[in-house]
C-alpha positions as CSV (number, residue, x, y, z in Angstrom):
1,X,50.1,-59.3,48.4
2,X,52.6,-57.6,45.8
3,X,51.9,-54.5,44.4
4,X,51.9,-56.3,40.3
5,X,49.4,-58.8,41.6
6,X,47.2,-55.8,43.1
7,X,47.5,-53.9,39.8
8,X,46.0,-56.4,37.6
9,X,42.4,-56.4,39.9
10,X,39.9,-53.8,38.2
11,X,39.2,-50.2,40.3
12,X,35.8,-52.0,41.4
13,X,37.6,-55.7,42.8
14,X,40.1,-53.2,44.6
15,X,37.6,-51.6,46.2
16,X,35.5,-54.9,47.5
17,X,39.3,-56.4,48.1
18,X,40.0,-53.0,50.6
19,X,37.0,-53.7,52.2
20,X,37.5,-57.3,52.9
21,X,40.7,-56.2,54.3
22,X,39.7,-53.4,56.5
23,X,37.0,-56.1,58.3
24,X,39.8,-58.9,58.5
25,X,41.6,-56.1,60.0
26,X,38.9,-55.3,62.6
27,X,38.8,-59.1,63.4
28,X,42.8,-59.2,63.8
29,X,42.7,-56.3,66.4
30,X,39.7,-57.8,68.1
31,X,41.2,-61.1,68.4
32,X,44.8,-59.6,69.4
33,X,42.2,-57.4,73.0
34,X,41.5,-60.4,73.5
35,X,44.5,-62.4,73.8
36,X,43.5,-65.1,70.8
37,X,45.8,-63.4,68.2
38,X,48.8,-66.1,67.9
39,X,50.5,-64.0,64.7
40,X,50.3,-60.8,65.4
41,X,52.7,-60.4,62.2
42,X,49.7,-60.8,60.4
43,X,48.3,-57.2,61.7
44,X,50.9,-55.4,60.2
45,X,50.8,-57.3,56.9
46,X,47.3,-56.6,56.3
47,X,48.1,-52.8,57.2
48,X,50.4,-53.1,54.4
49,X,48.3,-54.6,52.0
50,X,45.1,-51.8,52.6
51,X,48.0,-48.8,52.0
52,X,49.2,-51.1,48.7
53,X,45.5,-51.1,47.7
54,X,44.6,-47.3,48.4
55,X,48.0,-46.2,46.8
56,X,46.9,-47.8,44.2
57,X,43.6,-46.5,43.3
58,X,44.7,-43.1,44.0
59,X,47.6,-43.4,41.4
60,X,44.8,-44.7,39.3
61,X,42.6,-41.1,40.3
62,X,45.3,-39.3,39.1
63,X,46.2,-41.2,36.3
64,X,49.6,-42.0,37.0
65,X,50.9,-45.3,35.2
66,X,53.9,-47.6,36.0
């Protein structure tokens, strides 16, 4: 997910989207203990999207605009 597509979701969808992300996240490390993870890429990419997300709504707490 890019950071312009993430910018364009209201405070409230980024929130329910971080969530969504943090429990696909949970399944991804579950599935990786247990030896069922094929793309373990996809860990890392979702790691990337929660910061994108969070960096996000704190630029939005501090009202920073790009």
């Amino acid at each position: 997910m890019k950071a312009a597509e993430i910018r364009n979701y209201t405070d409230e969808e980024l929130r329910k989207l971080l969530e969504e992300k943090k429990k696909q996240l949970m399944d991804l490390r579950f599935q990786h203990a247990m030896g069922q993870l094929r793309n373990t890429a996809q860990i890392s990419e979702l790691r990337r999207d929660i910061a994108r997300i969070k960096t996000i709504l704190r630029e939005r707490e501090l009202g920073v605009r790009r």
